[in-house]
DOLO-595892 format. One line per 2 residues: number of its first residue (from 1); their letters; for each residue x, y, z of N, C-alpha, C. Coordinates in steps of 0.05 Angstrom, whole numbers, plus 5000, padded with zeros to 4 digits. Each point is the difference from the previous one (the first is absolute). Layout:
# residues N
NUM) a) X,Y,Z,X,Y,Z,X,Y,Z ~ ... .
//
This chain:
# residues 306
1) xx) 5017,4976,5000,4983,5024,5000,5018,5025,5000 ~ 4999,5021,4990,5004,5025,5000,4989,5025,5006 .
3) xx) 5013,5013,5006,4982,5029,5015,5014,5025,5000 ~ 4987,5023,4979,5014,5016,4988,4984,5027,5027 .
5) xx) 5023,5016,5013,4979,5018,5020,5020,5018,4996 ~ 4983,5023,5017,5024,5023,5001,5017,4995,5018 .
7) xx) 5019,5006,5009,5012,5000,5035,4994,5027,5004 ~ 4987,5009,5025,5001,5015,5005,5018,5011,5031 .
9) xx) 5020,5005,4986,5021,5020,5020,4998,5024,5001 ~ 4984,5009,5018,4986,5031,4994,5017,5009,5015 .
11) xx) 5017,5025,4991,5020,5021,5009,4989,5031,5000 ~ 4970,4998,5013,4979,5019,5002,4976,4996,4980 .
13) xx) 4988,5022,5012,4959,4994,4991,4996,4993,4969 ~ 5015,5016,4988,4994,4991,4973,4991,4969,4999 .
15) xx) 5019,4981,5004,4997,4971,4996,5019,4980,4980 ~ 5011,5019,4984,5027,5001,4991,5019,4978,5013 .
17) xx) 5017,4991,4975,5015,4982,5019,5032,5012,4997 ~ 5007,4996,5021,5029,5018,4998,5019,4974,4992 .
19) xx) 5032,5013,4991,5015,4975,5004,5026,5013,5019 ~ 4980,5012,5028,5029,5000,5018,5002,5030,4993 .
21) xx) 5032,4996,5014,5018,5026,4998,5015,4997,4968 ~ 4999,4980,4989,5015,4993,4975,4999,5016,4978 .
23) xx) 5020,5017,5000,5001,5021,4972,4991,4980,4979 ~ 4987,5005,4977,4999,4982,4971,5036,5001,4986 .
25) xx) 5012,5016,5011,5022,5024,4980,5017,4964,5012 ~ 4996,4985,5026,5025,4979,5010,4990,4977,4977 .
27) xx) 4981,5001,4987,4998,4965,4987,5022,5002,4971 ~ 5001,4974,5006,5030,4990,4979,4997,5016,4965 .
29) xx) 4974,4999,4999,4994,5010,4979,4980,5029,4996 ~ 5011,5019,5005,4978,5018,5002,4978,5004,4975 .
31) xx) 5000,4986,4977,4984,5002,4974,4974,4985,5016 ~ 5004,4978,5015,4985,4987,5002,4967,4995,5011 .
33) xx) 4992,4995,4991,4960,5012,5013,4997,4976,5020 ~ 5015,4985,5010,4987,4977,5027,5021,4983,5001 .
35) xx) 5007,4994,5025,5016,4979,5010,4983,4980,5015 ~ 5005,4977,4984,4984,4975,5016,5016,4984,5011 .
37) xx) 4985,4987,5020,5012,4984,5023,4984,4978,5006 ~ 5012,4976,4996,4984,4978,5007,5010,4986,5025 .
39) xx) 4990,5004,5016,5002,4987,5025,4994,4967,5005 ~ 5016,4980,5001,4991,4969,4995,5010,4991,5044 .
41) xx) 4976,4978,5005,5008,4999,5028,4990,4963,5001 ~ 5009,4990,5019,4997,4981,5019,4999,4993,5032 .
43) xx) 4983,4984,5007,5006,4998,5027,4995,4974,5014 ~ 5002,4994,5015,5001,4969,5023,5005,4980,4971 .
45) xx) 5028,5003,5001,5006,4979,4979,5002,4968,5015 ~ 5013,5003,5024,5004,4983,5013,5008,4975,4990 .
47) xx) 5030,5002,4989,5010,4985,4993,4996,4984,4967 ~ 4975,5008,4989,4993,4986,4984,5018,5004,4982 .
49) xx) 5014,4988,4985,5010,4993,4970,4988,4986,4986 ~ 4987,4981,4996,4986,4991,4984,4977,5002,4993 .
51) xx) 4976,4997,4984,4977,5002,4997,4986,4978,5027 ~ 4974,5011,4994,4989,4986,5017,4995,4971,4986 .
53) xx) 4992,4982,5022,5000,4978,4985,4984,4988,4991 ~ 4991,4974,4988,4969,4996,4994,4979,4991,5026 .
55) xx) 4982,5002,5002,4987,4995,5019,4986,5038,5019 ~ 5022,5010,4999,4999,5020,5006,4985,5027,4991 .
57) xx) 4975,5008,5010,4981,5026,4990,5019,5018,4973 ~ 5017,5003,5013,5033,5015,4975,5013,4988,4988 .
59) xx) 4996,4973,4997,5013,4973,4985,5014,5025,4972 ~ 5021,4999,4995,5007,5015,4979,5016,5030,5005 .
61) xx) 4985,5006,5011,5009,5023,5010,5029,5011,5020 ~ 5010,5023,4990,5018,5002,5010,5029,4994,4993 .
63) xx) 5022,4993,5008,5027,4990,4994,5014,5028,4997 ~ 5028,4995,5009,5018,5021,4991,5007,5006,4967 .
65) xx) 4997,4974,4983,5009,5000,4977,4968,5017,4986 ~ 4980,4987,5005,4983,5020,4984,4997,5035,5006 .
67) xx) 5006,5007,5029,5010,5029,5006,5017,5007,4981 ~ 5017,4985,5014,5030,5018,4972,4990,5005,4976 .
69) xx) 4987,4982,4987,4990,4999,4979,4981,5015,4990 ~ 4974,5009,5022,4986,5026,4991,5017,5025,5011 .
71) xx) 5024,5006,5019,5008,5018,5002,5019,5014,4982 ~ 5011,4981,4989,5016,5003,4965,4983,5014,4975 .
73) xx) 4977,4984,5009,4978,5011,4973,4999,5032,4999 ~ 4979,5004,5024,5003,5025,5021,5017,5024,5001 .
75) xx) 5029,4991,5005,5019,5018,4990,5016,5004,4975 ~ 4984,4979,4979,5009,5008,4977,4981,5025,4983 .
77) xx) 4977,5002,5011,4974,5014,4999,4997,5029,5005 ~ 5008,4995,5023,5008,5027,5015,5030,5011,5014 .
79) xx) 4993,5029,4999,5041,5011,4993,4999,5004,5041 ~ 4982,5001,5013,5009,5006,5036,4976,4976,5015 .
81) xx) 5018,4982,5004,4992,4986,5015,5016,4996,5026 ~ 4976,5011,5022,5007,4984,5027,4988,4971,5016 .
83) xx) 5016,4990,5011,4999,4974,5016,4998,4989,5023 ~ 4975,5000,5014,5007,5008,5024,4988,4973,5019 .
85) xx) 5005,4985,5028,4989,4986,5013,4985,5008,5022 ~ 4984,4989,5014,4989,5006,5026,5000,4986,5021 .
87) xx) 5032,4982,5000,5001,4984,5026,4985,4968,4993 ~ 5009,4983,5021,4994,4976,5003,5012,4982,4976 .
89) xx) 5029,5005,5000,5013,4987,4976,5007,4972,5015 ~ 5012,4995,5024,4998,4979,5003,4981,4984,5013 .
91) xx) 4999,4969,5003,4995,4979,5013,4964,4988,4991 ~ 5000,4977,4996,4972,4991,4988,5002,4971,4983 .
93) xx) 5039,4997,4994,4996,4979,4973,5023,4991,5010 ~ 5011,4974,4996,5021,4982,5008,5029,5021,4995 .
95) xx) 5006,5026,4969,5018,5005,5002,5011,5014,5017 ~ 4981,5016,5020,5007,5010,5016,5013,4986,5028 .
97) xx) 4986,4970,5007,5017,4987,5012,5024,4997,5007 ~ 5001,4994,4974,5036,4986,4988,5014,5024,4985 .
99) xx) 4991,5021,4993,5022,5016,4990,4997,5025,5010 ~ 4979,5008,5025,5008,5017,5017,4993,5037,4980 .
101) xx) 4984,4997,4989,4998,5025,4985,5021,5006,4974 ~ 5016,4992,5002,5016,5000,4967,4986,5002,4984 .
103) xx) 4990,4981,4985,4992,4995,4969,4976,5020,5007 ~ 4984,5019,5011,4984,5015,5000,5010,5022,4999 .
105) xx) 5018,5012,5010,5017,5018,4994,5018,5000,4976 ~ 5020,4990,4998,5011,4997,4978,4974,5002,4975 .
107) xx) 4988,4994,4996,4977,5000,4973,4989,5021,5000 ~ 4995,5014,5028,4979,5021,4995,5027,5030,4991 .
109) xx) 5025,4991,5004,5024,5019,4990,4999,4995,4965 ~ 4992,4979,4988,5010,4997,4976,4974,5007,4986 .
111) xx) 4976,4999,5018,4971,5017,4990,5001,5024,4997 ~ 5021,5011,5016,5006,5025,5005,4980,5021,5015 .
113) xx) 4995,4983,5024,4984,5019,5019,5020,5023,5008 ~ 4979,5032,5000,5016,5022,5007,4992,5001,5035 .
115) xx) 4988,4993,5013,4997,5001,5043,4984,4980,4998 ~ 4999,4985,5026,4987,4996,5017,4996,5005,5024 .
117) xx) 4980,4997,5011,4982,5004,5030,5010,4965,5013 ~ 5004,5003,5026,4996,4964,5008,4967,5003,5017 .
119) xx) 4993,4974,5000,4981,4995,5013,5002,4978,5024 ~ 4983,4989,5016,5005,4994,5029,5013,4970,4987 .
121) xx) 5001,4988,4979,5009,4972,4994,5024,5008,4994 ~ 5012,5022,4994,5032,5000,4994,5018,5000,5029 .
123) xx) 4981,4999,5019,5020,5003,5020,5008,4965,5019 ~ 4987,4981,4977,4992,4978,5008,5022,4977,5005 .
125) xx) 5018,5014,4989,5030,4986,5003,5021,5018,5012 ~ 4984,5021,5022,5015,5018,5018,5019,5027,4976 .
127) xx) 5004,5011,5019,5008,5027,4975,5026,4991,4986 ~ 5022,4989,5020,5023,4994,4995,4997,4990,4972 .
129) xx) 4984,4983,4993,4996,4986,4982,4989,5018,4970 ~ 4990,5015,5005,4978,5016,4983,5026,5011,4995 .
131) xx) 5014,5029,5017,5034,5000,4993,5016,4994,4984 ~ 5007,4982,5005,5021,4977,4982,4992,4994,4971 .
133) xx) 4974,4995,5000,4984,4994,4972,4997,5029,4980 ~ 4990,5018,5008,5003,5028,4993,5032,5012,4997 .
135) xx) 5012,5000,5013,5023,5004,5001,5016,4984,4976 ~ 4997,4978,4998,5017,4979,4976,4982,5006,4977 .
137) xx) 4976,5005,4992,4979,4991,4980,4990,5017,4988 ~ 4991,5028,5019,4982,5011,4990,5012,5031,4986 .
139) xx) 4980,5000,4984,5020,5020,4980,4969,5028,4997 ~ 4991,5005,5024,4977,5018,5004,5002,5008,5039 .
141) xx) 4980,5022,5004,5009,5007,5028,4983,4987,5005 ~ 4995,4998,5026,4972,4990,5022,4995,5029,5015 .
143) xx) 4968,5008,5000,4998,5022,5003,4980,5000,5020 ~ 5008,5003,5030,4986,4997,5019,5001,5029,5017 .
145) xx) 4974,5021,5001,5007,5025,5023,4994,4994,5029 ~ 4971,4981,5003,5000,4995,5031,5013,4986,5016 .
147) xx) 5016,4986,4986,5023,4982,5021,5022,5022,4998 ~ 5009,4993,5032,5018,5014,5004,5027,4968,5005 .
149) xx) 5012,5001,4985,5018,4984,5008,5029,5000,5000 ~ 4997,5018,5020,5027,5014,5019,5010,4975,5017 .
151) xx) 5023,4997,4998,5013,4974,5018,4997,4975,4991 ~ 4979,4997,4973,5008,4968,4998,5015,4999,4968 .
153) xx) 4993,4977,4998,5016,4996,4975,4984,5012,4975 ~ 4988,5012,5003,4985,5004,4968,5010,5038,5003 .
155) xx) 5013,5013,5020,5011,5020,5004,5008,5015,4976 ~ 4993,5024,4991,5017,5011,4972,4990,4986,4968 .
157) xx) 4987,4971,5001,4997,4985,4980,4967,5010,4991 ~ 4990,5001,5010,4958,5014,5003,5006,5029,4992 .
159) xx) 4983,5006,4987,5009,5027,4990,4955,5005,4995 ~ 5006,5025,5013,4972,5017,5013,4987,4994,4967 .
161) xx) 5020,5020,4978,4979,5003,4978,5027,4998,4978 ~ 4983,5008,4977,5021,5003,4980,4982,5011,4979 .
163) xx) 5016,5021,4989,4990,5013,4972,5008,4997,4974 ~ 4992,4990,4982,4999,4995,4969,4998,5021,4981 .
165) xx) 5021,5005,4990,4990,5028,4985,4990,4976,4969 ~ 4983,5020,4985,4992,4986,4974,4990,5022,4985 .
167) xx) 5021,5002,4982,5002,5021,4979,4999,5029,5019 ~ 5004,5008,5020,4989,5020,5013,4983,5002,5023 .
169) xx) 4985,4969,5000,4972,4997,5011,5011,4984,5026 ~ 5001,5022,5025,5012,4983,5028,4977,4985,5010 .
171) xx) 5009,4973,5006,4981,4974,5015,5010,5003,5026 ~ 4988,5013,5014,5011,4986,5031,4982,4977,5011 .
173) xx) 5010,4982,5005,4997,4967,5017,5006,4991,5024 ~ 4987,4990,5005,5002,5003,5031,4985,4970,5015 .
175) xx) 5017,4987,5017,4985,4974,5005,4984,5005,5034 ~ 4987,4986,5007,4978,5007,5029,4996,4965,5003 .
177) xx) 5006,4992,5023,5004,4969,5013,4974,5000,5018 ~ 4993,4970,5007,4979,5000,5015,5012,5005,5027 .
179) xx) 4983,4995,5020,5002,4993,5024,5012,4968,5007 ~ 5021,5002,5017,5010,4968,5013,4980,4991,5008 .
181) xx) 4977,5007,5017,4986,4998,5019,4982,4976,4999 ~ 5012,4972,5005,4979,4975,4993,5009,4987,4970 .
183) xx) 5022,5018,4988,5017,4989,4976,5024,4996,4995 ~ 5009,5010,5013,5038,5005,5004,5011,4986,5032 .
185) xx) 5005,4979,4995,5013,4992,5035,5020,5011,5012 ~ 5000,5023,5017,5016,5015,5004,5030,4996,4989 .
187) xx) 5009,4979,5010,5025,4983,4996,5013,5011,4966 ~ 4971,4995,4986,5010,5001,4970,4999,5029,4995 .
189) xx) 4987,5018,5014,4999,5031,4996,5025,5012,5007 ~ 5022,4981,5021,5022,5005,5001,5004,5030,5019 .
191) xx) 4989,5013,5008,4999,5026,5011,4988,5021,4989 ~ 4985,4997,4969,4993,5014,4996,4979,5024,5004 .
193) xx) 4997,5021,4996,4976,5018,5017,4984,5002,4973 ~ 4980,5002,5018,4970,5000,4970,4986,5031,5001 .
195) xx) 5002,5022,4994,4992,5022,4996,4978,5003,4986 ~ 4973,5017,5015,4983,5009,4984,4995,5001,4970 .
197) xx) 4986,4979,4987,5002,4998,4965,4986,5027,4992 ~ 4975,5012,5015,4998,5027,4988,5010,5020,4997 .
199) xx) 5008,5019,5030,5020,5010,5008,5023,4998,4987 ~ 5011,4977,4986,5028,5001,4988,4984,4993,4973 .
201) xx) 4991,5000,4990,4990,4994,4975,4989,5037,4990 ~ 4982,5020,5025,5003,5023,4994,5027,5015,4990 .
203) xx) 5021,4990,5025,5015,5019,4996,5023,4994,4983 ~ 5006,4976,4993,5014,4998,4971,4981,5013,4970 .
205) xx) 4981,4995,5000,4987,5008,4973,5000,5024,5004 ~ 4998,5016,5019,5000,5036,5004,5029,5001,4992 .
207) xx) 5025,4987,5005,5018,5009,4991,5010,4988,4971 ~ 4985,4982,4996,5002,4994,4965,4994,5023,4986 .
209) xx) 4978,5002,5006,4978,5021,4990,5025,5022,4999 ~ 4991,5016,5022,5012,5032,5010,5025,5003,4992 .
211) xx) 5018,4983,5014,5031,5012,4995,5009,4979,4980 ~ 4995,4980,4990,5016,4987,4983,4988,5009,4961 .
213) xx) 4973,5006,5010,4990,5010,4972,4986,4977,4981 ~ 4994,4981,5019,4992,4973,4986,4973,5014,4983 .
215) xx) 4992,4983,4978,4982,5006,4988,4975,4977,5012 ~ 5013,4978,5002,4985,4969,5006,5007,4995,5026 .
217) xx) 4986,4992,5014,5004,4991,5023,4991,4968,5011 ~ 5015,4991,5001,4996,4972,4998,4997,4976,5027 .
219) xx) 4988,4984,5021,5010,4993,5026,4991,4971,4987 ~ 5031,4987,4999,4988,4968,5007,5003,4986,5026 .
221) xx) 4971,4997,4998,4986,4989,5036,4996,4971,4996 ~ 5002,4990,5025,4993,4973,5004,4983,4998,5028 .
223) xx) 4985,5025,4998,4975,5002,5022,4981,4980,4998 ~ 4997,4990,4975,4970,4988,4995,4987,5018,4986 .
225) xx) 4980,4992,4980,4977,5022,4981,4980,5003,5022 ~ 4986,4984,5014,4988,4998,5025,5001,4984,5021 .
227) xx) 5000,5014,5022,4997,4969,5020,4980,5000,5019 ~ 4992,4986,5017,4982,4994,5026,5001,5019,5010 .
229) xx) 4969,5008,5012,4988,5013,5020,5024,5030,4997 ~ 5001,5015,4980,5010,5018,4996,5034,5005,5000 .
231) xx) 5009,4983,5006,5029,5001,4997,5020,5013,4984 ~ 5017,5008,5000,5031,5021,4984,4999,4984,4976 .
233) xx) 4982,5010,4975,5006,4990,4984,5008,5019,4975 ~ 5004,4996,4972,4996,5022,4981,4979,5015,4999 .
235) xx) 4970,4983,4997,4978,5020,5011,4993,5013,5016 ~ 5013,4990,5022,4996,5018,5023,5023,5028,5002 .
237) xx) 5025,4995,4993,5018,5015,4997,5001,5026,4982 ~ 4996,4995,4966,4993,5018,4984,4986,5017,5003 .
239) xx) 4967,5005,5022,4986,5023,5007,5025,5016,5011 ~ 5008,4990,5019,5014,5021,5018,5025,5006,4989 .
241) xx) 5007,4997,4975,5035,5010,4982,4996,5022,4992 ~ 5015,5020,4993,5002,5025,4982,5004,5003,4977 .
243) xx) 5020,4981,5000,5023,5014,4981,5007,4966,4973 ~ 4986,4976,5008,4999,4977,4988,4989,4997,4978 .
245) xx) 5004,4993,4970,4988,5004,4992,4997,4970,4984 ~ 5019,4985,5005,4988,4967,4995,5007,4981,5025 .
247) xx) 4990,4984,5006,5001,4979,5014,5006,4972,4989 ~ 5021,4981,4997,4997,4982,4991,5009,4979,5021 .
249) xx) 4978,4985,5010,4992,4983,5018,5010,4967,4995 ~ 5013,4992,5043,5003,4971,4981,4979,4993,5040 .
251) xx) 5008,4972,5001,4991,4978,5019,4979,4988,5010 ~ 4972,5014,4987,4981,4986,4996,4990,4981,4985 .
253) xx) 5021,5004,4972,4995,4979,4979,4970,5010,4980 ~ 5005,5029,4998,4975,5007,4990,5000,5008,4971 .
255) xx) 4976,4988,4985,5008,4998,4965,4975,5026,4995 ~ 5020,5019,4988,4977,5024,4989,5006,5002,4976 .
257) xx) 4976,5002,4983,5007,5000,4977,4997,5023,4991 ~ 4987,5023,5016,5008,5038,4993,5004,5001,5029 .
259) xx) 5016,5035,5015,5009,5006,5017,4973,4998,5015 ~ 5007,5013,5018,4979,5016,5019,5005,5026,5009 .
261) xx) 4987,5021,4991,5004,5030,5001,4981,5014,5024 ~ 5025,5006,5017,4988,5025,5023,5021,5011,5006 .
263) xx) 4979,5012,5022,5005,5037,4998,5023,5002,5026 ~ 5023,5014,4997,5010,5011,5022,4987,5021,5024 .
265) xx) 5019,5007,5016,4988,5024,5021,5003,5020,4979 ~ 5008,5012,4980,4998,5028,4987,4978,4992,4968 .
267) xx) 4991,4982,5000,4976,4993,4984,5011,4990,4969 ~ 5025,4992,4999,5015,4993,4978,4996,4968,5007 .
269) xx) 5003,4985,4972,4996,4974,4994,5030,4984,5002 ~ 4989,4978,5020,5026,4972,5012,4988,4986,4978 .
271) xx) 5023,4983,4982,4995,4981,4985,5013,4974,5018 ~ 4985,4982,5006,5001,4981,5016,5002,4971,4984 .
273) xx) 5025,4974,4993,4992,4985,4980,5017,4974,5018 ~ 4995,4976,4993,5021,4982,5011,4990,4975,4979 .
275) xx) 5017,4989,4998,4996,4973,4978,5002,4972,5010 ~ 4978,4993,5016,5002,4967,5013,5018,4999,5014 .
277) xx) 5010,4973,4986,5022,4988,5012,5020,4976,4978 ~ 5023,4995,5016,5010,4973,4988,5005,4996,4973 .
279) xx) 5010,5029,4994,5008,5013,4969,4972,4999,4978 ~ 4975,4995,5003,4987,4991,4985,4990,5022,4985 .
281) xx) 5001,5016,5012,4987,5031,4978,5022,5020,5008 ~ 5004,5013,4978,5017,5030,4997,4985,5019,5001 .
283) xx) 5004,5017,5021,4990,5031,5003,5008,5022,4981 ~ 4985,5011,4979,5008,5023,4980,4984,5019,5009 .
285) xx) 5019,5029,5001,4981,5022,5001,5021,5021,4975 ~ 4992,5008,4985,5006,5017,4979,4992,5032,5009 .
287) xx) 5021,5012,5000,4999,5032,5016,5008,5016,4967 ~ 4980,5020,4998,5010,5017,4974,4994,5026,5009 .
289) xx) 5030,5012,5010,5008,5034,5005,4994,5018,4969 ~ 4978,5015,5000,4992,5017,4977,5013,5031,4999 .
291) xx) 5010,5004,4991,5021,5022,4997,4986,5021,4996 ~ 4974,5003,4979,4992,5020,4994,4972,5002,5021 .
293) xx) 4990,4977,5009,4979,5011,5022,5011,4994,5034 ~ 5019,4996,5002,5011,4998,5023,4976,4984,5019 .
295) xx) 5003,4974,4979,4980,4982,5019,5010,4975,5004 ~ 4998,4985,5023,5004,4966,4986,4980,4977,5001 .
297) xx) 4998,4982,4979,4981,4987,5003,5013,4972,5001 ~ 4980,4979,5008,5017,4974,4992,4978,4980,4998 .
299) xx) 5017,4983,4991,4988,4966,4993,5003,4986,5015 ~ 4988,4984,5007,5003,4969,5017,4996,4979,4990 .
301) xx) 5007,4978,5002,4986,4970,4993,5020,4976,5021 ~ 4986,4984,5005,5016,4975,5025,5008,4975,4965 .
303) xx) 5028,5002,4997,5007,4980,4973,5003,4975,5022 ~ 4980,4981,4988,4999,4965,5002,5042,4992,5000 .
305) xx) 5007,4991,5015,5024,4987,4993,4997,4975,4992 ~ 5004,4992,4977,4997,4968,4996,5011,4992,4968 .
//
């Protein structure tokens, strides 16, 4: 399915969509009437490499080799593609057993993921471990702002956000972790401190936004799209953001086949999206910066992996 809308990032009453503090005069090409951006995501891969198997509701579905394979297509298609995860890369399938996160990493470097977020299953072989595997393998940051992880081993290696310039057009990204609380055995949280996901999810995107000049504002969460009896989730979170202007969601395992659009506290539109699970669908959202109406609009569709 597809869904052609406005975004509306209103930078006052008009309704107008701004792109930021971003002169037009910085894009690579000043001739140019629109810079597009295709944004491609995944989340709670959990180990899977292979398709699903037969017997299985997703019998077919999935595998690293058919990803690569529509992500090749994909970027032969389009000239700015980003790549992004939402956590829960490991644990679910025998390879994680026996090879400890490797072959999940290593693959998702030669897919050429640009960040990930971890989610509460990456910490499932203690951090040391998460560490070592990232450290030898991974050829992308891990982008976590509410952990504070001062003193243990993942120290200096977590990085709050990161910005993408594309043709001119700054992405700021930014990852937001669940709560340990009933998911993380202390032991494996290692010391870590868990900070307010709104609160730090405000005040990084105010400084994407404000001082960095981001045009896009991006948080990959692994809150959940919803949870029980009102809980910290993406939906619950996005009312109360400012400055957010996509959400791409993992650890519910939730398959949307268009986003879900609401409103911040200043009445501007959260694009909210997450793609199942267990590699089986690819998250596309298509962003087109219009030069002459200083608007952006975009596309969506959830691509079948198989």
């Amino acid at each position: 399915m597809q869904r052609r809308i406005f975004l509306q990032h209103i930078f006052g009453a008009t309704g107008a969509v701004a792109l930021g503090a971003l002169p037009f005069e910085t894009w690579a090409s000043p001739q140019a009437k629109e810079v597009k951006i295709t944004i491609l995501h995944t989340n709670d891969q959990h180990s899977r490499l292979e398709p699903f198997p037969k017997g299985d509701r997703m019998a077919g579905r999935g595998g690293v080799v058919n990803r690569a394979r529509i992500l090749s297509k994909i970027r032969s298609e389009e000239q700015n593609v980003l790549l992004f995860d939402a956590g829960d890369i490991f644990q679910g399938t025998p390879y994680f057993n026996f090879y400890k996160g490797r072959p999940e990493i290593e693959l998702m470097s030669q897919m050429g993921y640009d960040a990930v977020t971890m989610g509460n299953h990456d910490f499932d072989g203690g951090l040391d471990l998460y560490v070592n595997q990232i450290k030898a393998y991974a050829k992308f940051p891990v982008l976590v702002a509410n952990y504070d992880f001062a003193g243990t081993s993942m120290e200096g290696l977590a990085q709050p956000y990161k910005i993408f310039n594309v043709q001119g057009v700054k992405v700021g990204v930014f990852g937001i972790g669940i709560s340990p609380d009933g998911l993380i055995p202390q032991k494996l949280f290692g010391g870590t401190k868990y900070l307010d996901p709104v609160k730090t999810a405000n005040e990084t995107a105010a400084m994407l936004r404000n001082e960095k000049k981001c045009s896009l504002v991006v948080c990959l969460s692994h809150l959940g799209y919803k949870m029980s009896d009102g809980e910290m989730s993406d939906l619950v979170m996005a009312p109360q953001t400012k400055d957010i202007d996509v959400i791409i969601g993992g650890h519910t395992h939730t398959f949307l086949n268009e986003p879900t659009i609401l409103k911040n506290q200043a009445g501007k539109s959260v694009i909210i999206n997450q793609a199942g699970w267990g590699g089986a669908s690819l998250g596309r959202l298509d962003f087109r910066f219009d030069r002459v109406s200083k608007k952006v609009y975009f596309e969506s569709r959830a691509v079948p992996v198989q």
